[in-house]
N, C-alpha and C positions, 0 to 999 in steps of 0.2 A: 214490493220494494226490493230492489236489488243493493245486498252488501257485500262489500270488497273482503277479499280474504284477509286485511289487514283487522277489517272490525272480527270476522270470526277467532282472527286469533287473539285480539283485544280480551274480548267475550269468555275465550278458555281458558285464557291465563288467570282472570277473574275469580272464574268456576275453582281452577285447580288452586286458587289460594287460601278456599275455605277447606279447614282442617278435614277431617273425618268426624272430630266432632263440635262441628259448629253446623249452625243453620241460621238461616235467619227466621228473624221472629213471626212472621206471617207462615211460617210452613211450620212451626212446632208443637205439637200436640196439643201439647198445653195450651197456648194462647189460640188454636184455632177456633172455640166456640168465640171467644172474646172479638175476633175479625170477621165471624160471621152474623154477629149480632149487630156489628156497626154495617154492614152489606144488606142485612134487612130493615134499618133503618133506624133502631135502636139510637138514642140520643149517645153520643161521646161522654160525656158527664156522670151519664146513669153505668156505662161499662166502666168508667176508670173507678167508680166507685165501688162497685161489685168489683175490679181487681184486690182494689185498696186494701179492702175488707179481708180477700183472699190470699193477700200478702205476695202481691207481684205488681212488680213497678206498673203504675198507668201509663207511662212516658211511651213505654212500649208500644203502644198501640198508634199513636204520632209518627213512629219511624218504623215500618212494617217490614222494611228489610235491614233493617239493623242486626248485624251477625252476632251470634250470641252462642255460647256454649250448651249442647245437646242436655247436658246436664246439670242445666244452672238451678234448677226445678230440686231435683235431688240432694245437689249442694247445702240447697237451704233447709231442705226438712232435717238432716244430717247435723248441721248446724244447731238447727233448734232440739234436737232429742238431745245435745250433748251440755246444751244449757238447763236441761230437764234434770240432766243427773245431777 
């Protein structure tokens, strides 16, 4: 399939909108066991449950390219050690 240089430049202005640290949620560390368990067949329900549990949003999994902060993982442990003290 042939695209017009107008879609490649669509495409990179896209690309160049996400921060340095943002990604989306299908390419993040973290959540890619959770994307590959629903890709082997894994029921939806049984992963947002095991997210649930692991304390990250299930929604996530729904919207796979949903840009999200590289560090949003980190955030929250951070979060939670300063409710500890």
């Amino acid at each position: 399939m042939y695209h017009t240089r107008d879609y490649w430049y669509r495409l990179f202005e896209v690309e160049m909108q996400l921060a340095s640290n943002e990604i989306r949620a299908c390419e993040h560390p973290v959540l890619l066991k959770y994307f590959k368990m629903e890709k082997v067949g894994v029921p939806s329900q049984a992963i947002k449950g095991k997210m649930q549990v692991e304390a990250i949003d299930p929604n996530l999994l729904d919207d796979p390219n949903k840009i999200i902060r590289k560090d949003i993982f980190d955030l929250a442990k951070e979060s939670e050690m300063e409710e500890a003290e």
